[in-house]
PAGUTI-717486 format. One record per atom (N, C-alpha, C): x, y, z; residue in three letters. Coordinates in steps of 0.1 Angstrom, whole numbers, padded with zeros to 4 digits, always signed. Layout:
<sites>
XYZALA/...
</sites>
This chain:
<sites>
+0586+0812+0654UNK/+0585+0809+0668UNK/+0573+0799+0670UNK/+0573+0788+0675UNK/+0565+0776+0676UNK/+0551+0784+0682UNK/+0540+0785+0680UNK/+0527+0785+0684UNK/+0526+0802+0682UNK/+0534+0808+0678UNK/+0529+0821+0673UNK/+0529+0826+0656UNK/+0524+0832+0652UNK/+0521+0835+0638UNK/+0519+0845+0639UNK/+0529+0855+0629UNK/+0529+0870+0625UNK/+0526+0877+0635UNK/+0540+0870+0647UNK/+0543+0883+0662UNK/+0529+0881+0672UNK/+0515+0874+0668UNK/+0506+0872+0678UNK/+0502+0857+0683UNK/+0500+0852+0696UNK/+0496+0842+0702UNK/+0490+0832+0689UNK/+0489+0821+0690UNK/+0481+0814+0682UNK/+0470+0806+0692UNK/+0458+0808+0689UNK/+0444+0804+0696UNK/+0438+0800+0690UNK/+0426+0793+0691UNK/+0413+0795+0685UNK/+0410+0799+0675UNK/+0411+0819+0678UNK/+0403+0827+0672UNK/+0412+0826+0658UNK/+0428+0828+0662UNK/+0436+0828+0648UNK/+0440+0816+0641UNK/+0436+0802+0647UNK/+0438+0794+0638UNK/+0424+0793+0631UNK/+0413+0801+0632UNK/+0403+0798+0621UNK/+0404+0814+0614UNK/+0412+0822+0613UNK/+0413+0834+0607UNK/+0426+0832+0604UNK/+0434+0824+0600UNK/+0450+0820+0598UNK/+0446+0825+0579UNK/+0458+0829+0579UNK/+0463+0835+0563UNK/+0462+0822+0556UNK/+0460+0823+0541UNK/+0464+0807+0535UNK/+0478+0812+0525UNK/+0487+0814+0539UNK/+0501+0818+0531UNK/+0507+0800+0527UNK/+0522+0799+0528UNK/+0530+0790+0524UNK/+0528+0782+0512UNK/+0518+0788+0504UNK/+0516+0780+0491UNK/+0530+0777+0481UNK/+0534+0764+0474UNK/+0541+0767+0462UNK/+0538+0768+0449UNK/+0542+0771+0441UNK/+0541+0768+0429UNK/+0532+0757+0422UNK/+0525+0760+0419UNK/+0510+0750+0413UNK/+0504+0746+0418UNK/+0505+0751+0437UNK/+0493+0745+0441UNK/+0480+0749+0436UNK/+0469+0740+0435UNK/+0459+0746+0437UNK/+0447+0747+0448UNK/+0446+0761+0452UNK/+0441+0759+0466UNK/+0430+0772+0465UNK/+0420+0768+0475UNK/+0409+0776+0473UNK/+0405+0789+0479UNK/+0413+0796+0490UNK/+0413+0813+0491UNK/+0424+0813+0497UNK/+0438+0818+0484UNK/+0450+0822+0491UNK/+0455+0833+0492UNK/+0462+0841+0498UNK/+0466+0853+0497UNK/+0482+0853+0487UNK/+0479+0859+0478UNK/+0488+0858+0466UNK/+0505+0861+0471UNK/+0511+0860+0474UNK/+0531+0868+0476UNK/+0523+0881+0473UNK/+0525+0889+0484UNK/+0525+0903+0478UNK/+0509+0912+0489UNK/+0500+0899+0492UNK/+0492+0907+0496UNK/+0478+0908+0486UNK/+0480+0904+0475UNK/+0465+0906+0467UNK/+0463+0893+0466UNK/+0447+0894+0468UNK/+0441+0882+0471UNK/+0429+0881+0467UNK/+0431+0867+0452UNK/+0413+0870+0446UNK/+0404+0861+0457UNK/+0390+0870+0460UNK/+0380+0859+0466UNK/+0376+0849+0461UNK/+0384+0841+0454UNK/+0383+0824+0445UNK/+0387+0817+0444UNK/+0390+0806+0431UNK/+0399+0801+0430UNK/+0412+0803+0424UNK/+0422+0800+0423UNK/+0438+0803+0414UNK/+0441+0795+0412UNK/+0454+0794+0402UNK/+0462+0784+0402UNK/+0473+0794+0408UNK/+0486+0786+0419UNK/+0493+0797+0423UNK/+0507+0796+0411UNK/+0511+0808+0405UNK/+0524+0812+0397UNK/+0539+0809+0404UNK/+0547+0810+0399UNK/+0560+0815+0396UNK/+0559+0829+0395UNK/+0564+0836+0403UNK/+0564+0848+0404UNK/+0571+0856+0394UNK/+0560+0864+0385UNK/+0567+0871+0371UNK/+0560+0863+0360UNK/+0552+0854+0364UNK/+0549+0843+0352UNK/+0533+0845+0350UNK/+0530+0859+0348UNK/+0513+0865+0350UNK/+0502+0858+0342UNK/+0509+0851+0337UNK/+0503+0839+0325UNK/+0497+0831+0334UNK/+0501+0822+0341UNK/+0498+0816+0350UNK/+0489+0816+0360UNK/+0484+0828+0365UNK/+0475+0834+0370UNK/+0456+0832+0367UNK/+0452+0827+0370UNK/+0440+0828+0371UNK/+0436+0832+0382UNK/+0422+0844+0381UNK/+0413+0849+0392UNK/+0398+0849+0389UNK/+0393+0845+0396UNK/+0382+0841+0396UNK/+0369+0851+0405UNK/+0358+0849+0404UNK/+0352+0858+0416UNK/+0349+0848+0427UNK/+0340+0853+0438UNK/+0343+0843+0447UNK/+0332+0835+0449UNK/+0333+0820+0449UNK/+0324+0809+0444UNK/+0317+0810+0456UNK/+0300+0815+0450UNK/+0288+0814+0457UNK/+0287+0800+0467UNK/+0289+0790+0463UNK/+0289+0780+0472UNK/+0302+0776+0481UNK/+0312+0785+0477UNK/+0325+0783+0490UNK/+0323+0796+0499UNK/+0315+0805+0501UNK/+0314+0817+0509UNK/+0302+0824+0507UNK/+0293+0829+0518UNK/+0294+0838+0519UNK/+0291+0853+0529UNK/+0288+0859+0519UNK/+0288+0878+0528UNK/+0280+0879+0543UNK/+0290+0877+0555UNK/+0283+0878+0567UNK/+0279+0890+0573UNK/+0287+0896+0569UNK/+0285+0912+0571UNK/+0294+0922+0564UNK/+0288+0938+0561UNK/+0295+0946+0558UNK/+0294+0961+0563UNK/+0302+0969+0559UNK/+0304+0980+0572UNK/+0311+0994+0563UNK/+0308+1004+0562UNK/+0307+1013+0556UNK/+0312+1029+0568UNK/+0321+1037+0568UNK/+0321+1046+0573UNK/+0308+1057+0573UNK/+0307+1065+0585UNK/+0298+1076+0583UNK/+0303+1088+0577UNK/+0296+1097+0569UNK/+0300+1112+0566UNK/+0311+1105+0554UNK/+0322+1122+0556UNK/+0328+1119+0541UNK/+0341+1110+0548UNK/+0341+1103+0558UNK/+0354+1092+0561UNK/+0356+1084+0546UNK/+0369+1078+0548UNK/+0372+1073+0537UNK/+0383+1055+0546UNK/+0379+1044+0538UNK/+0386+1035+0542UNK/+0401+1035+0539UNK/+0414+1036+0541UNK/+0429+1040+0537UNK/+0437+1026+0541UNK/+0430+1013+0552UNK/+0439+1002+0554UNK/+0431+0997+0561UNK/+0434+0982+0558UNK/+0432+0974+0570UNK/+0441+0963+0573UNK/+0445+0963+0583UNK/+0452+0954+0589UNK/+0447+0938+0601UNK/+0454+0929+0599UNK/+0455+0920+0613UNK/+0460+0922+0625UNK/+0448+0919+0637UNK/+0458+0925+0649UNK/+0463+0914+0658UNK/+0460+0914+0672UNK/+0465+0902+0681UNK/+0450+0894+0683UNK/+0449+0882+0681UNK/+0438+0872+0679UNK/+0430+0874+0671UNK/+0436+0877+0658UNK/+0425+0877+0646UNK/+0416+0890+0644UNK/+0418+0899+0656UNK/+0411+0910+0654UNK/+0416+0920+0643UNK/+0405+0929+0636UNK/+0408+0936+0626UNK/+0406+0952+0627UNK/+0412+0961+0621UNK/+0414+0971+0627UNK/+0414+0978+0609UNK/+0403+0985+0610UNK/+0400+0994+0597UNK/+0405+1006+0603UNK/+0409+1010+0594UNK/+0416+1027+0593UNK/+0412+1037+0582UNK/+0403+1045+0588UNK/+0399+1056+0575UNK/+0401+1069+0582UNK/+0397+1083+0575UNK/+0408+1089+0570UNK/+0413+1098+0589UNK/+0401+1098+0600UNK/+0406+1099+0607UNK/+0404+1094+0623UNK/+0400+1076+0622UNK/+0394+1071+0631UNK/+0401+1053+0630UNK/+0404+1051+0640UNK/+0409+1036+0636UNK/+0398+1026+0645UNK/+0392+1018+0635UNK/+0381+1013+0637UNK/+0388+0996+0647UNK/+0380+0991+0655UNK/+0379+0977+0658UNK/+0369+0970+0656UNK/+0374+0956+0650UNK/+0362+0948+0646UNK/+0368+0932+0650UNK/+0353+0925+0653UNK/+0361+0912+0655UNK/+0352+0905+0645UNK/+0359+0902+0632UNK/+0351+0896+0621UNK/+0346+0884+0622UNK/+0349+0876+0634UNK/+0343+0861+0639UNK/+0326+0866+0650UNK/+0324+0876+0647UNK/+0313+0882+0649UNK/+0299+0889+0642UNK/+0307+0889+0633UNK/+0299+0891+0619UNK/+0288+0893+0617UNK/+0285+0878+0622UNK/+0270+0876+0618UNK/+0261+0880+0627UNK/+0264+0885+0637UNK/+0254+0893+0646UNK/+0253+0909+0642UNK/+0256+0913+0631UNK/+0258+0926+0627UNK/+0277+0931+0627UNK/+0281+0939+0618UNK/+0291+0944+0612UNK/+0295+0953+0621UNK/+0298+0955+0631UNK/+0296+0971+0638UNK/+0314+0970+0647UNK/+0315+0981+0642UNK/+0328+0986+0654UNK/+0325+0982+0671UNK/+0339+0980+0672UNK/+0337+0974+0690UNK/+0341+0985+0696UNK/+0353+0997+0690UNK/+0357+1008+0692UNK/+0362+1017+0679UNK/+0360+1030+0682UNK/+0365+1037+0672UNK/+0372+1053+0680UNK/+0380+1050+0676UNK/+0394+1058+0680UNK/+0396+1067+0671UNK/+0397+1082+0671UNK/+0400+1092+0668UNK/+0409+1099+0666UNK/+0414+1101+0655UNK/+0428+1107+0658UNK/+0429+1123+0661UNK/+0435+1125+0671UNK/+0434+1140+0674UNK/+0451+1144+0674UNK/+0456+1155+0667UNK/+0466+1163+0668UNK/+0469+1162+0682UNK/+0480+1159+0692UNK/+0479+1171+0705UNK/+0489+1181+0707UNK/+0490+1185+0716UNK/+0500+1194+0721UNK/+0493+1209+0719UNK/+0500+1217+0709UNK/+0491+1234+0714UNK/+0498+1241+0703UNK/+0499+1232+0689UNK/+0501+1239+0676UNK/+0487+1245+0667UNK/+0492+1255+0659UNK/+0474+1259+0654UNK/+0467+1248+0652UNK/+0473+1235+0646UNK/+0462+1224+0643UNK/+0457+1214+0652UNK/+0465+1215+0665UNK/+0467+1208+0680UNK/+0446+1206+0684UNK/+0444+1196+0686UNK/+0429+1198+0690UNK/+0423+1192+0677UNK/+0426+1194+0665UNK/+0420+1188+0659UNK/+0418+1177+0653UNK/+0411+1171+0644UNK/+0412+1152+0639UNK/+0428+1155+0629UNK/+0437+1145+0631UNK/+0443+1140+0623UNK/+0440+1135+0607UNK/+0446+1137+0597UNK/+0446+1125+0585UNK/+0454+1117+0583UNK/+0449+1105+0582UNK/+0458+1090+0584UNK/+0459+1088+0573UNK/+0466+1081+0566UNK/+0471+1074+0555UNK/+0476+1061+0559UNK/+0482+1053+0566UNK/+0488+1041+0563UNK/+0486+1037+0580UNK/+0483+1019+0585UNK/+0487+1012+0595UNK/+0493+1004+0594UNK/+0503+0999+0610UNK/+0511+0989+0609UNK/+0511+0985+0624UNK/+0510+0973+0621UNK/+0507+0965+0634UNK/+0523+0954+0637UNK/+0527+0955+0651UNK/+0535+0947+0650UNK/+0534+0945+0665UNK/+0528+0930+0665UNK/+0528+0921+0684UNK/+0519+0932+0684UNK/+0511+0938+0697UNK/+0503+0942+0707UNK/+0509+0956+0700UNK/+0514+0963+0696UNK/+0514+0978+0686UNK/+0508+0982+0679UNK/+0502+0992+0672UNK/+0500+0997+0661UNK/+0504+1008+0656UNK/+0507+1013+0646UNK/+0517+1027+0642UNK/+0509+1030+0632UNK/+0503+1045+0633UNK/+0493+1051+0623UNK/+0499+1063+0616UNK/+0501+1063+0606UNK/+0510+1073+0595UNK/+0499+1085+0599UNK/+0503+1098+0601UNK/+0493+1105+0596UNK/+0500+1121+0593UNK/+0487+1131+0590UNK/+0493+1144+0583UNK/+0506+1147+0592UNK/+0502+1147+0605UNK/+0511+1154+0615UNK/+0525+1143+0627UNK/+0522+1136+0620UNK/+0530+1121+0625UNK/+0528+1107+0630UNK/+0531+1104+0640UNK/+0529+1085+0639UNK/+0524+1085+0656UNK/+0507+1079+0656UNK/+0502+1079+0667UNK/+0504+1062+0668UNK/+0507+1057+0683UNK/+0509+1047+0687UNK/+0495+1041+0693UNK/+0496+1030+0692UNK/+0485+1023+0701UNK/+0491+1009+0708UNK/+0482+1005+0718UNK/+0488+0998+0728UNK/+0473+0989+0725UNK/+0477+0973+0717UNK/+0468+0965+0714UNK/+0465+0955+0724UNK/+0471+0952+0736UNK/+0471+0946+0747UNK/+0457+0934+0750UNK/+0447+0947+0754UNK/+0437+0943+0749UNK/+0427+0947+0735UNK/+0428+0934+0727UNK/+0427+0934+0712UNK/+0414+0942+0711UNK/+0403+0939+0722UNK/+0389+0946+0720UNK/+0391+0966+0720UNK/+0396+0970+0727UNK/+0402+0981+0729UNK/+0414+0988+0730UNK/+0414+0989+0719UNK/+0427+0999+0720UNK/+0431+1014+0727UNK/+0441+1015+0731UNK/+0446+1023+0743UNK/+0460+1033+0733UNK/+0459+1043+0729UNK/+0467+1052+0725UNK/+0478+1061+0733UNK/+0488+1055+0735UNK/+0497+1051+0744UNK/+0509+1066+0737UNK/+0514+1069+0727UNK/+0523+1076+0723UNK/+0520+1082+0712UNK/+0529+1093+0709UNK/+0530+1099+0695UNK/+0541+1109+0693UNK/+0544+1106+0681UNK/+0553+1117+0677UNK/+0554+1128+0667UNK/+0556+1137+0667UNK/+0554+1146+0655UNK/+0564+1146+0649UNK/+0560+1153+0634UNK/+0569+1155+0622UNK/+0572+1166+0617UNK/+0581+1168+0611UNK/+0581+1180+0601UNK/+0567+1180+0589UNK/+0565+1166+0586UNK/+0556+1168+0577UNK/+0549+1157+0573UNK/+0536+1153+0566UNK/+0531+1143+0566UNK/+0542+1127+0562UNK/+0534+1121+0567UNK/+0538+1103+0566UNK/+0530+1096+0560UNK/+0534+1091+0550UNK/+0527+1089+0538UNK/+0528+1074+0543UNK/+0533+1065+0549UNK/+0539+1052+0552UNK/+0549+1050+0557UNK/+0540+1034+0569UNK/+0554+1037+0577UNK/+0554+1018+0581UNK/+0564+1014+0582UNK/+0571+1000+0584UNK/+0577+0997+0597UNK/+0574+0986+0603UNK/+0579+0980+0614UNK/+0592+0971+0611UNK/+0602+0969+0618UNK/+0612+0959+0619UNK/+0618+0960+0635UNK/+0610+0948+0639UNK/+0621+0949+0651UNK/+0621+0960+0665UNK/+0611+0967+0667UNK/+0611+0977+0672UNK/+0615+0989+0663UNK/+0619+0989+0650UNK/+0622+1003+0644UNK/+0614+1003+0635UNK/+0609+1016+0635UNK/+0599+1023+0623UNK/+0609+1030+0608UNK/+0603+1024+0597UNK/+0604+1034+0589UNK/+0594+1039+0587UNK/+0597+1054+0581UNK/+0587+1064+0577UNK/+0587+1070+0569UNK/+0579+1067+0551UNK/+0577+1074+0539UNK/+0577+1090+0541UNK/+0584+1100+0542UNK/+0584+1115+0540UNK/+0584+1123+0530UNK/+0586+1132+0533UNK/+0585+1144+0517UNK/+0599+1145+0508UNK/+0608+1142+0517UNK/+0621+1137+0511UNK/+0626+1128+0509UNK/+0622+1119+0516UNK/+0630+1106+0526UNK/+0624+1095+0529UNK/+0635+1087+0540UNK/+0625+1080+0546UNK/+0635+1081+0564UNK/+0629+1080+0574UNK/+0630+1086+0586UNK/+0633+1073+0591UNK/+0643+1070+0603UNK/+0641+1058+0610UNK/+0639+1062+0621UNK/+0629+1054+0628UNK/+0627+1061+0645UNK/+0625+1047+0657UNK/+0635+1048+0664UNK/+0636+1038+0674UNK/+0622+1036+0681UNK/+0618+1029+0685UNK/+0602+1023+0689UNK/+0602+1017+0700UNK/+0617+1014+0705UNK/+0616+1003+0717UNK/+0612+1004+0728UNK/+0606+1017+0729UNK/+0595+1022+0745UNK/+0590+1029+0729UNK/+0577+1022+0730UNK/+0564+1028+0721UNK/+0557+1040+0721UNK/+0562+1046+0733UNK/+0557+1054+0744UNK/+0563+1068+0740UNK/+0574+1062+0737UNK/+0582+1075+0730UNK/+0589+1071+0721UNK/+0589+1071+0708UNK/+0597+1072+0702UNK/+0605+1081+0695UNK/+0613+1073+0696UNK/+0630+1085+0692UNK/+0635+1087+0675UNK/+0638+1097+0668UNK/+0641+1097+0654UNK/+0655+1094+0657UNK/+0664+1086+0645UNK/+0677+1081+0647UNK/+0682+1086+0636UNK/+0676+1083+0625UNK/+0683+1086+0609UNK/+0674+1090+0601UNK/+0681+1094+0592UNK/+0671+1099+0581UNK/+0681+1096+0566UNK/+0671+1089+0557UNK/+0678+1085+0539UNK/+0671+1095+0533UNK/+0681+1102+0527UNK/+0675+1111+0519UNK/+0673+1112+0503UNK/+0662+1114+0499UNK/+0657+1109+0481UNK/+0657+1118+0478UNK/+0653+1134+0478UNK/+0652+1138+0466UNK/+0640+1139+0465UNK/+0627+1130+0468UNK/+0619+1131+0464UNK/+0610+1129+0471UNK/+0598+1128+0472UNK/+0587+1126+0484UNK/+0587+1105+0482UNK/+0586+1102+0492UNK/+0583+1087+0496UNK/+0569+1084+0495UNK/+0562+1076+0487UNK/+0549+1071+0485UNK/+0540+1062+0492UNK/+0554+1053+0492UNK/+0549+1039+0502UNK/+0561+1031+0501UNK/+0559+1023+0514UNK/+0567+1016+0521UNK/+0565+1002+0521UNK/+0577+0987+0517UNK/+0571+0979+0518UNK/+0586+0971+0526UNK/+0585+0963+0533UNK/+0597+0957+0543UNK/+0596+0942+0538UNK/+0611+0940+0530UNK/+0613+0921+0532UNK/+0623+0921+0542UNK/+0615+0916+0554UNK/+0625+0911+0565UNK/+0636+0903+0563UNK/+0630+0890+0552UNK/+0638+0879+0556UNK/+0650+0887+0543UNK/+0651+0892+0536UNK/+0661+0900+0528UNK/+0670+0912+0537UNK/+0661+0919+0547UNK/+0666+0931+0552UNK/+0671+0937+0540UNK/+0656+0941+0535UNK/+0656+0950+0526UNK/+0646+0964+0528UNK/+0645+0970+0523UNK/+0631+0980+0527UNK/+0629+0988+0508UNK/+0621+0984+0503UNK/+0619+0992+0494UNK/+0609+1007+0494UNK/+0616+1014+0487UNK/+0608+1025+0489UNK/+0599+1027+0476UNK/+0591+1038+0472UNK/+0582+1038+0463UNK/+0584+1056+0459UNK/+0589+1063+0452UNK/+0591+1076+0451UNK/+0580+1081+0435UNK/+0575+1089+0430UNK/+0571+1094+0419UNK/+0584+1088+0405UNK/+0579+1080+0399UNK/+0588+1079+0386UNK/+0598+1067+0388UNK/+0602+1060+0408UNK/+0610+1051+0404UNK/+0608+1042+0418UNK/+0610+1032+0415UNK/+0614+1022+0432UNK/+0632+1021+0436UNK/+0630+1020+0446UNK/+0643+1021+0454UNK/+0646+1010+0466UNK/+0656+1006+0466UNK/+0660+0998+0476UNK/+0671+1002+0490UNK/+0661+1001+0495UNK/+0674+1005+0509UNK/+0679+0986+0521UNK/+0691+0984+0519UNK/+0696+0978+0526UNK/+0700+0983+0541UNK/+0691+0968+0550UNK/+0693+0974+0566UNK/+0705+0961+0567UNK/+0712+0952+0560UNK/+0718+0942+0567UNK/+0729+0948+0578UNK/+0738+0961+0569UNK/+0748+0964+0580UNK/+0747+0972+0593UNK/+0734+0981+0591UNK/+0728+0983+0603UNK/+0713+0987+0603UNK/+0704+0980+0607UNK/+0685+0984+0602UNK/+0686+1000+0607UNK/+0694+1008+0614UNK/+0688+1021+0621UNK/+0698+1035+0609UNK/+0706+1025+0602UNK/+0713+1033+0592UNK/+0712+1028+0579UNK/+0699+1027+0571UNK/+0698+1020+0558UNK/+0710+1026+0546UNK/+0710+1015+0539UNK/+0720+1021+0528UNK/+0713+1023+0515UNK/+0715+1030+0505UNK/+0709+1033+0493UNK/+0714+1022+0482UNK/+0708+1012+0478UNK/+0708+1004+0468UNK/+0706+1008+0454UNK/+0698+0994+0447UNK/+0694+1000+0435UNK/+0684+1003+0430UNK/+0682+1009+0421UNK/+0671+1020+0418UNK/+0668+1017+0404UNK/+0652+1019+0400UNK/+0648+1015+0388UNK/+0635+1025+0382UNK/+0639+1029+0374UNK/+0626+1042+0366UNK/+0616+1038+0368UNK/+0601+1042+0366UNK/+0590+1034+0370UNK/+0585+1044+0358UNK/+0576+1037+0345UNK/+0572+1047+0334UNK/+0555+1040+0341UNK/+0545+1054+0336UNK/+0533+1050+0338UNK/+0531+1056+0354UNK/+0514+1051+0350UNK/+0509+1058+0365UNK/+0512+1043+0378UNK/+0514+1048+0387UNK/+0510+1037+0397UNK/+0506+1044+0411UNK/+0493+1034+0415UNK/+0491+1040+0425UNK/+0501+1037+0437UNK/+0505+1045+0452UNK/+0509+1046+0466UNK/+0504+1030+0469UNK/+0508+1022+0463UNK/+0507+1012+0473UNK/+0514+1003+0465UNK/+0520+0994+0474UNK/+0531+0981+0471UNK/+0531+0969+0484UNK/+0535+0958+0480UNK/+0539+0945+0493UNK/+0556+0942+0485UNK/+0561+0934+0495UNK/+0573+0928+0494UNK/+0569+0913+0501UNK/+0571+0903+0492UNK/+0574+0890+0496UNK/+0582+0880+0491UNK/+0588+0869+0496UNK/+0600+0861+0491UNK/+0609+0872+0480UNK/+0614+0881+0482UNK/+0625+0884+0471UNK/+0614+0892+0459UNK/+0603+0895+0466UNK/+0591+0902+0450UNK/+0588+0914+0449UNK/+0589+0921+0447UNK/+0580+0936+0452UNK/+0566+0937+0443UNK/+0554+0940+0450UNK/+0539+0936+0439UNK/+0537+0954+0443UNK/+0538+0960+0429UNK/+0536+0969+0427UNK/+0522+0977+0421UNK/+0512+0980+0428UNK/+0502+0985+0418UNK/+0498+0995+0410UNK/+0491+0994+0402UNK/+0489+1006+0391UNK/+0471+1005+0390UNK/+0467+1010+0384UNK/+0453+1014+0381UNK/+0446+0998+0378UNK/+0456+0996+0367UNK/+0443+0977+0364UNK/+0456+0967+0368UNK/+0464+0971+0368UNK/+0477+0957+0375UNK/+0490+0960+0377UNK/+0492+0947+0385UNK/+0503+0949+0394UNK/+0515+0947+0388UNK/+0528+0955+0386UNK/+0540+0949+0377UNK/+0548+0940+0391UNK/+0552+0933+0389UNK/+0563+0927+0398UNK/+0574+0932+0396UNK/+0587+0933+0405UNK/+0601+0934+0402UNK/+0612+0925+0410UNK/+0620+0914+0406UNK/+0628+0914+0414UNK/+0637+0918+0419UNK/+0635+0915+0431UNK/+0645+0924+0438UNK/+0660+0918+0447UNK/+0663+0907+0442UNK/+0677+0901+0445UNK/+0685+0906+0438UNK/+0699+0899+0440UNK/+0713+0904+0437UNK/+0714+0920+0440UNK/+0719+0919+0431UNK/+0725+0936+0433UNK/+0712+0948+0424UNK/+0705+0944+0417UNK/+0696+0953+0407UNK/+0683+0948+0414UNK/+0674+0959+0401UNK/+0663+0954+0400UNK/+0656+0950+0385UNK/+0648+0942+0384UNK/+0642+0939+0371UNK/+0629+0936+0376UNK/+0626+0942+0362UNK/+0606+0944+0365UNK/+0607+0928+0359UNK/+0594+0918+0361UNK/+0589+0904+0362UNK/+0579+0906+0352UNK/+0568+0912+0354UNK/+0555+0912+0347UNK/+0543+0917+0351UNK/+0532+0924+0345UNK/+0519+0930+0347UNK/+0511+0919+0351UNK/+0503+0918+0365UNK/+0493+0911+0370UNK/+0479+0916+0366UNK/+0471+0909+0360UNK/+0455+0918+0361UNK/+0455+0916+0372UNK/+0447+0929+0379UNK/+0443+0931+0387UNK/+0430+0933+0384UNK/+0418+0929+0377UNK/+0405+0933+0376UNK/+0393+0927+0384UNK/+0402+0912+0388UNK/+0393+0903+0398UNK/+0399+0897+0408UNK/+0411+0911+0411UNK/+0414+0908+0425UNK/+0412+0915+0440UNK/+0417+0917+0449UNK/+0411+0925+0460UNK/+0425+0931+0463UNK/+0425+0937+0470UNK/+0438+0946+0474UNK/+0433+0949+0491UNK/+0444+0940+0501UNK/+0441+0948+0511UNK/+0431+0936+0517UNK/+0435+0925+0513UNK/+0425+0914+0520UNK/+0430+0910+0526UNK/+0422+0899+0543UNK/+0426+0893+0549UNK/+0420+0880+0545UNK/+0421+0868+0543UNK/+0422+0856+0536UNK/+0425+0841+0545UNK/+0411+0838+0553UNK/+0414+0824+0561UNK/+0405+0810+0557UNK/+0408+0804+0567UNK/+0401+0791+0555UNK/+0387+0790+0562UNK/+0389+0797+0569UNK/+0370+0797+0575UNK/+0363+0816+0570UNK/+0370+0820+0575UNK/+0368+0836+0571UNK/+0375+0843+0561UNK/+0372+0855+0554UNK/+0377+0862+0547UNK/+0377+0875+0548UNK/+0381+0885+0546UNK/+0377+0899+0555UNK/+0386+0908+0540UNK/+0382+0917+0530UNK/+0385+0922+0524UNK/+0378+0940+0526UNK/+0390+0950+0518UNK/+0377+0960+0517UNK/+0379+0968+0500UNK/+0366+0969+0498UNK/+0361+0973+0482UNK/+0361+0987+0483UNK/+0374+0993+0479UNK/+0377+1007+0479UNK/+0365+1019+0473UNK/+0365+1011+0461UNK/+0360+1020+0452UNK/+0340+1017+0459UNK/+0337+1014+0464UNK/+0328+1016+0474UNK/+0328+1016+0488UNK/+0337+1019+0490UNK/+0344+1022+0507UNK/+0336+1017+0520UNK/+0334+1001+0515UNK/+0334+0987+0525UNK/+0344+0978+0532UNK/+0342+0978+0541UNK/+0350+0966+0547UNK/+0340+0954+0550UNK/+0342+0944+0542UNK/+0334+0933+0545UNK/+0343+0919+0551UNK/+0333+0909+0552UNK/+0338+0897+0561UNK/+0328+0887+0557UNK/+0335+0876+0549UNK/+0331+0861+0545UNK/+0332+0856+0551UNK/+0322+0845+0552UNK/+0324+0832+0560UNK/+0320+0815+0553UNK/+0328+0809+0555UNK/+0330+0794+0548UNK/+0314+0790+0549UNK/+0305+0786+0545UNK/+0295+0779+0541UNK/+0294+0763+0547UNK/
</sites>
């Protein structure tokens, strides 16, 4: 859609916090966000997807950036996502508070503009108390927050404050959950759940795919209308082309080795991670075939990546920080 980019207005704020997606093959360009979502703070050369050879990662060149601020939870909170929202605004999520930040502010100090709480409601024994979140998803002026007890909504309207507008409960935690269109998927203990969204306000459960197995994580190729799932021991593909609110069960591929709950889907890729790298698989035609192991040792997971700003977060020291062009 002409003047919008990823479902929000295009302004200002987001054309100097714009992704450095549309790369091809050999460009070389200096902070891109890789197919998939992982993104070194450096230089690259960009791959052929499956071609890990090709890959260079670099750290991030002292004289093309740097560190304008960084931001750290209180107590034992833990960082679990971050996302882009409407005008470049960023929205950290730990384990039970969904943070606002406007990283084109940075340099006046790192600090939350709001911090939102997740609280159980209603009048079950756990009703009243903080939620645990695991996974966000932003789509247009929405946000959808996975948590132990189900999917709290927010109304991003205005990007500075968020307004927590709906929620629904579950049988059981939501490990991850995906946007398409107004419809949510949702990683379950069996499954994966589809829940109509189109009044945000309430949303409605419609279907449910049933695995066998608990759902780990969720990744959505739109332009495929595909939805992969992520289960203990294998990936899975669910087809929405004949109907997105009734997925169909595709094909399925063993997964040996540890990998952690987290995956992206881009062009036809699935970027799978594990402890030190990412295996690829394609996911056209009718199967799947694994591509190749990415080092992941000098990359970021979970970055946002523009040609003026950078906004990543360093897990294993549970920061969310924000570069700025030099």
């Amino acid at each position: 859609m002409d003047g919008q980019r990823d479902g929000h207005p295009r302004d200002e704020r987001t054309d100097r916090l714009r992704r450095g997606r549309g790369r091809e093959a050999g460009d070389d360009v200096g902070l891109p966000i890789l197919p998939g979502g992982y993104a070194p703070l450096g230089r690259m050369e960009c791959a052929e997807p499956g071609q890990s050879d090709q890959v260079e990662c670099g750290a991030l060149a002292a004289e093309a950036m740097s560190l304008a601020g960084s931001w750290s939870p209180d107590g034992w909170e833990w960082i679990v996502d971050l996302e882009e929202g409407p005008q470049g605004y960023a929205y950290v999520l730990t384990d039970g508070t969904l943070h606002t930040f406007d990283p084109l502010g940075a340099g006046d100090g790192l600090e939350p503009l709001e911090a939102d709480e997740l609280v159980v409601p209603g009048s079950c024994w756990l009703c009243g108390g903080t939620d645990w979140a695991f996974d966000l998803e932003i789509e247009g002026n929405t946000a959808y927050v996975a948590t132990w007890s189900g999917v709290h909504v927010f109304d991003l309207s205005d990007p500075e404050s968020p307004v927590e507008v709906g929620y629904m409960a579950t049988e059981g935690p939501i490990w991850g959950v995906e946007s398409f269109h107004g419809i949510l998927y949702l990683a379950e203990v069996c499954g994966v759940t589809v829940v109509s969204a189109a009044d945000p306000t309430a949303p409605v459960k419609t279907s449910r795919v049933a695995l066998g197995a608990p759902v780990l994580d969720l990744a959505l190729d739109a332009d495929g209308w595909r939805l992969m799932a992520l289960t203990p021991g294998s990936l899975r593909r669910l087809d929405l082309g004949r109907n997105p609110f009734s997925p169909t069960q595709g094909a399925s591929l063993p997964i040996a080795g540890l990998a952690l709950p987290e995956m992206e889907v881009e062009n036809g890729w699935t970027y799978l991670s594990g402890l030190w790298t990412a295996t690829v698989f394609d996911e056209g035609g009718d199967g799947l075939s694994p591509g190749g192991p990415h080092d992941l040792r000098a990359w970021v997971d979970g970055a946002i990546v523009g040609e003026e700003v950078a906004q990543r977060v360093k897990w294993l020291s549970n920061a969310y920080e924000v570069w700025e062009a030099e």
